[in-house]
Structure formats: structure tokens, C-alpha cells
C-alpha positions as YAML, in Angstrom:
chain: A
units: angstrom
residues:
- id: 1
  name: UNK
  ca: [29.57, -1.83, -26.55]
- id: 2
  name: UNK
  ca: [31.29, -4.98, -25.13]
- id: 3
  name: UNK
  ca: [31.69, -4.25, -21.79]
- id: 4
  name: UNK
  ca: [28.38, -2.46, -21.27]
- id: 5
  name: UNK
  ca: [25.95, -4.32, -18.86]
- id: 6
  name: UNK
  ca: [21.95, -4.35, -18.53]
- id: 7
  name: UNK
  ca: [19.38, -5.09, -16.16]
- id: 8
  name: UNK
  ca: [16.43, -6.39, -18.25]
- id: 9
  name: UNK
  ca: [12.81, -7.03, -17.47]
- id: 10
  name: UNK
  ca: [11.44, -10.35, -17.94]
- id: 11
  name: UNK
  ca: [7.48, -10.66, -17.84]
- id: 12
  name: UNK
  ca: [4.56, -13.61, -18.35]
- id: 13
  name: UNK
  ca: [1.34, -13.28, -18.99]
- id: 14
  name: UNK
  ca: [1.00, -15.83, -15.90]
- id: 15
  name: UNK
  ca: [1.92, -13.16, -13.52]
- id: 16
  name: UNK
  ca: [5.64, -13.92, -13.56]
- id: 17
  name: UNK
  ca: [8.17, -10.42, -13.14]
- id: 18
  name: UNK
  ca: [11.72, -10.71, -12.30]
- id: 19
  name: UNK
  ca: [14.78, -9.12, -14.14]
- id: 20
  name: UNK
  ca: [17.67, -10.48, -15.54]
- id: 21
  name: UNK
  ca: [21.48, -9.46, -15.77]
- id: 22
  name: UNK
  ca: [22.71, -9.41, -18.92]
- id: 23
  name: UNK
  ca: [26.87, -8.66, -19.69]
- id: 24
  name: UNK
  ca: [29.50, -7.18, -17.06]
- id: 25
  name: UNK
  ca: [31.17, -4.08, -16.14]
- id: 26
  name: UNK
  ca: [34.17, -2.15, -17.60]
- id: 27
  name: UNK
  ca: [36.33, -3.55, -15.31]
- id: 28
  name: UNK
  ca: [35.55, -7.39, -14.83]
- id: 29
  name: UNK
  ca: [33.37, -8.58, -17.98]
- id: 30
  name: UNK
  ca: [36.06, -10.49, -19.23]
- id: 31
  name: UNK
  ca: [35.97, -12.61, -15.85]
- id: 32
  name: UNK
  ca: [32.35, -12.17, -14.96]
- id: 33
  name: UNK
  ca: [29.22, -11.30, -17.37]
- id: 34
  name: UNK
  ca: [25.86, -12.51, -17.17]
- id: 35
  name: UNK
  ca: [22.98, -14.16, -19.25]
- id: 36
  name: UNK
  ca: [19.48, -15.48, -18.51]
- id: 37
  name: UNK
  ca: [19.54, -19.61, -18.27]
- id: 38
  name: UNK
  ca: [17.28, -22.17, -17.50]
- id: 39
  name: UNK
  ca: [17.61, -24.65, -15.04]
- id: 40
  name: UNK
  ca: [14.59, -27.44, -14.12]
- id: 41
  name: UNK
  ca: [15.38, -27.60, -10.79]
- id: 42
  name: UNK
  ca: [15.81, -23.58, -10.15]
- id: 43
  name: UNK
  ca: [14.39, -21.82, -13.03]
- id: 44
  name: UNK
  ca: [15.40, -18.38, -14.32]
- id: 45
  name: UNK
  ca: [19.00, -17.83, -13.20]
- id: 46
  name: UNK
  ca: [21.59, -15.41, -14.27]
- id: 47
  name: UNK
  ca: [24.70, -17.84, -15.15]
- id: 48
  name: UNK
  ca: [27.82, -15.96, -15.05]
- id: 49
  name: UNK
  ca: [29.74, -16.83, -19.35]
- id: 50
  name: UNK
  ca: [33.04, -16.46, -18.68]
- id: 51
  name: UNK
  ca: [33.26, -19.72, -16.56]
- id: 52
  name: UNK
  ca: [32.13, -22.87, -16.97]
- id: 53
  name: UNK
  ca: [27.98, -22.95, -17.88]
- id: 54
  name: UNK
  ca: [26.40, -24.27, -14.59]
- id: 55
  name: UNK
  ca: [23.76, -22.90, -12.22]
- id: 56
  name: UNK
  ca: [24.99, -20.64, -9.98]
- id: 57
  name: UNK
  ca: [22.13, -21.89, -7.03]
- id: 58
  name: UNK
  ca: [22.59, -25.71, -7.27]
- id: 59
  name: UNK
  ca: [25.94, -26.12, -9.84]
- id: 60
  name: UNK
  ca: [23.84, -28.53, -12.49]
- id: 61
  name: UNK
  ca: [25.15, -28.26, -15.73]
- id: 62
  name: UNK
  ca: [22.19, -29.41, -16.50]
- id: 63
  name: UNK
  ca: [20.98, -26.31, -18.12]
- id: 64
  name: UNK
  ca: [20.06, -24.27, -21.29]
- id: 65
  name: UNK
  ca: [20.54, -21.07, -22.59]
- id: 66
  name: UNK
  ca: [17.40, -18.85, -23.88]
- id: 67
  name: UNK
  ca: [17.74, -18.27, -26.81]
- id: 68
  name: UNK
  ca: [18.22, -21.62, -27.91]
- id: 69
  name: UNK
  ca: [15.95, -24.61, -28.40]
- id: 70
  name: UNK
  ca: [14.25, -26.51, -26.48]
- id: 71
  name: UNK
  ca: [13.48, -23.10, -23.86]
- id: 72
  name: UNK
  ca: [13.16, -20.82, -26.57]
- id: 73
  name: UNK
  ca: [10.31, -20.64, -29.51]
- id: 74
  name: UNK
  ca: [10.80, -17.43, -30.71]
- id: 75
  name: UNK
  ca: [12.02, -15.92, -34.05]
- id: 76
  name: UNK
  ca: [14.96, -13.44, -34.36]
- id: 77
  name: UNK
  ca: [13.59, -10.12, -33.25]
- id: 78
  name: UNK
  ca: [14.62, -6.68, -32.19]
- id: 79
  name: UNK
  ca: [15.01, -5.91, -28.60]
- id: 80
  name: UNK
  ca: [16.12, -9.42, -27.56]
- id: 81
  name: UNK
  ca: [19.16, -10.19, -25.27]
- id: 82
  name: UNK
  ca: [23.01, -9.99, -26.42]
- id: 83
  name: UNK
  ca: [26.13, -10.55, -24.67]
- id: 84
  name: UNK
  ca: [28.78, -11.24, -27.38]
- id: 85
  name: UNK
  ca: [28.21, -14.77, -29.28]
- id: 86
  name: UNK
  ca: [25.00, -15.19, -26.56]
- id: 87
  name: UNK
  ca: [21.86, -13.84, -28.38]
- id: 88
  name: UNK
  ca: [18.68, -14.56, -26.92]
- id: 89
  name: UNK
  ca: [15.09, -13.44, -28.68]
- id: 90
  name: UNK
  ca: [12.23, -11.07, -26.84]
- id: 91
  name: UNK
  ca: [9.45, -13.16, -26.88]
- id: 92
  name: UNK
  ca: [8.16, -17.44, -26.92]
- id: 93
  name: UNK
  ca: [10.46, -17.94, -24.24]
- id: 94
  name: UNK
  ca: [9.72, -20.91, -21.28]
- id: 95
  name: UNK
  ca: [7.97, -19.60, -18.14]
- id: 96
  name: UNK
  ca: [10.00, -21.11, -15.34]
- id: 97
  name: UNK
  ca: [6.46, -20.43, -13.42]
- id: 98
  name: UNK
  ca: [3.64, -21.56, -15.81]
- id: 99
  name: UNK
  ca: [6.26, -23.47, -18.17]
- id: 100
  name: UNK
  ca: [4.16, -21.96, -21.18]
- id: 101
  name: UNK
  ca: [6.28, -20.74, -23.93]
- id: 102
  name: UNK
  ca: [4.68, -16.60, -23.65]
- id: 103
  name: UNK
  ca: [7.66, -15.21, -20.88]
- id: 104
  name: UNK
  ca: [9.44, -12.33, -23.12]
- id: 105
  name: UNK
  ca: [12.42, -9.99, -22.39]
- id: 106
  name: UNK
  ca: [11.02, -6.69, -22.12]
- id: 107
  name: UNK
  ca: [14.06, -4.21, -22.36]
- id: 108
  name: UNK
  ca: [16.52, -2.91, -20.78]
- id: 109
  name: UNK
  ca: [15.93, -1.47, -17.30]
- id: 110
  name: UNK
  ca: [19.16, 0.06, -16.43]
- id: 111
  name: UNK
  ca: [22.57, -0.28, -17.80]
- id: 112
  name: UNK
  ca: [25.93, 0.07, -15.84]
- id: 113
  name: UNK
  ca: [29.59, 0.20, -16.86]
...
């Protein structure tokens, strides 16, 4: 479902734990949905799609999906991140803490609508 959201872990064997927000609500995805980015100066940050691709802590542009090379190793696999034409896979992602490629998505925590 398009306008479903998600909360998602996100793990590393380093110690790392955080989650991620992945899509929007019912009422304002079109405007305002959400998937994990990397940027070098602030790491992990949820970078809202439906404007323009910069990090929502220090506005670089400067920044790269996961999901896509050069943050992302892994191969297609179930139980990765979606959010329309944004796919991202579960595992061989970049660590913004150890900045080893072994962070993975580990599912869904919660959704909302």
C-alpha cells in the first residue's frame, strides 16, 4: 500500500541501533514520506522524497540513498526498504558508526497510516 508508513530497525554488528522512517501517512505522503540516506557529515538521516533530496540536519545535498552504490553492497533481498521507486536492500549497508559495510534493515517495527 502506497500511503502506508513504517518504522524500521536498523542494526550493526558494531553496536549501532537506531530506526528509520520509511513512507508517509494517508493524509500527507504525497507531500512528506521518508527514506533512510546517508550523509558524511551527519550519518543516518531520514530525508523526507517528496522535496528536494538534501539532509534534513545540515541541508547538504551532498548525500546518497541506501540502496544504491557507493553506501550500499548488498544484493536484492526480501525484507529490504520500499517507498515507491526508492528500494533499498536488508543487509551490506554503510555503518554511519564503524563505516563497515555489515549495518542491515531489520524489519518493520511499527507501521502507521
Amino acid at each position: 500500500m502506497k500511503d502506508m508508513g513504517s518504522i524500521n530497525r536498523v542494526s550493526c554488528e558494531c553496536g549501532f541501533n537506531t530506526t528509520v522512517r520509511v513512507g508517509g501517512n494517508r493524509e500527507t505522503y504525497l507531500k512528506d514520506s521518508s527514506f533512510p540516506f546517508y550523509c558524511e557529515k551527519c550519518g543516518l538521516v531520514d530525508v523526507n522524497i517528496r522535496e528536494s533530496i538534501k539532509c534534513p540536519t545540515c541541508q547538504s545535498e551532498d548525500i546518497h540513498q541506501y540502496g544504491k552504490d557507493p553506501i550500499s553492497r548488498g544484493k536484492r533481498k526480501l525484507n529490504g526498504l520500499e517507498c515507491g521507486k526508492y528500494r533499498a536492500v536488508r543487509e551490506e549497508n554503510l555503518c554511519p558508526r564503524c563505516k563497515n559495510f555489515t549495518m542491515k534493515f531489520d524489519g518493520v517495527e511499527i507501521f502507521f497510516d
